[in-house]
C-alpha positions as CSV (number, residue, x, y, z in Angstrom):
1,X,0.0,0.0,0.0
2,X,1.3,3.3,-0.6
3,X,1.9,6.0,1.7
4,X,-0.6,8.4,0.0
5,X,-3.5,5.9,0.4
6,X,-2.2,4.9,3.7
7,X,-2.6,9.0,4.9
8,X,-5.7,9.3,2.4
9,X,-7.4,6.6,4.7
10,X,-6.1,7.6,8.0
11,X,-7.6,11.1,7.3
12,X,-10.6,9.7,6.2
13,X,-11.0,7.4,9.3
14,X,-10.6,10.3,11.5
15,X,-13.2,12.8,9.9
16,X,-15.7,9.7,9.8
17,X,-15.0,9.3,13.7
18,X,-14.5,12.8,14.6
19,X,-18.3,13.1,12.9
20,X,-19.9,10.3,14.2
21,X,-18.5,11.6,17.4
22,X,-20.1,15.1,17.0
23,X,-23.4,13.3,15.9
24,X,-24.1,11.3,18.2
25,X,-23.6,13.8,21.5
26,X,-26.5,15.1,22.9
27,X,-26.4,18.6,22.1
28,X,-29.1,20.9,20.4
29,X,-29.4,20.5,16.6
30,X,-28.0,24.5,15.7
31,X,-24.9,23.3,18.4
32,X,-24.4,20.1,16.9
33,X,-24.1,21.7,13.6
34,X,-21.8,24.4,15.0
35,X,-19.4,21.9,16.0
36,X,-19.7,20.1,12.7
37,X,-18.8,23.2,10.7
38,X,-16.2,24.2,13.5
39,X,-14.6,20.0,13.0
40,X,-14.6,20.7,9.5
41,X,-12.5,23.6,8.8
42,X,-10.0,22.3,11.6
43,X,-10.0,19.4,9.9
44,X,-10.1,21.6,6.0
45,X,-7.5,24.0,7.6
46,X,-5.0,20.7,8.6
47,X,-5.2,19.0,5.6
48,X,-4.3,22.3,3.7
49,X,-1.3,22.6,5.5
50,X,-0.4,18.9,4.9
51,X,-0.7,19.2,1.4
52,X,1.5,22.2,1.5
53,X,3.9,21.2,3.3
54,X,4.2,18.1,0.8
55,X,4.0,20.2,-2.1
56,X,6.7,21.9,-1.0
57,X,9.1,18.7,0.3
58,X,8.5,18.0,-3.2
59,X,9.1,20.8,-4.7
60,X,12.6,21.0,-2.7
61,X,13.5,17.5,-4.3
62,X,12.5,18.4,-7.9
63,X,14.9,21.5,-6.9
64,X,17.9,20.0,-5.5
65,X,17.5,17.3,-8.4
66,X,17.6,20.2,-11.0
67,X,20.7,21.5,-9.3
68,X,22.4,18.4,-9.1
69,X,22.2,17.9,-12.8
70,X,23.3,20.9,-13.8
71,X,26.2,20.8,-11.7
72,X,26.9,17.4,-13.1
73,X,26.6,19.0,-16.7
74,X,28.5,21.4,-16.5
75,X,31.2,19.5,-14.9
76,X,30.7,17.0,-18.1
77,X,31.2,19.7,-21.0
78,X,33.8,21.1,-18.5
79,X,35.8,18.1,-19.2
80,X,34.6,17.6,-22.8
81,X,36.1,20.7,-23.0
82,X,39.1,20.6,-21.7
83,X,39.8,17.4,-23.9
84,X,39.3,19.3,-27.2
């Protein structure tokens, strides 16, 4: 299983519980759906920072990668160079 489904699923699991949770406490109807709305953009607000901070872990990698092959370029025609 891959990470990503294995966090896809684990999210999902805890927004079904965290619900089910809210749902079935025994609070008014406009309070329960206050807490619902509150749970979700917790839950909206964490999950935007997760993908952001992954975006940007992989955004660091495509980076470094870039740099590293540059640097291994120009080193190349360096040489190529030099033997000419």
């Amino acid at each position: 299983m891959s990470k990503k489904t294995l966090i896809f699923g684990i999210l999902a699991a805890a927004a079904v519980g965290a619900l089910a949770g809210i749902l079935l406490a025994p609070d008014k109807g406009s309070k329960t759906r206050k807490k619902i709305l509150k749970k979700s953009k917790e839950k909206a607000d964490g999950l935007k920072n997760s993908l952001s901070d992954f975006t940007d872990s992989i955004a660091n990698k495509f980076s470094k990668a870039a740099d590293d092959a540059s640097q291994k370029f120009n080193k190349a025609k360096s040489t190529a160079e030099q033997g000419t």
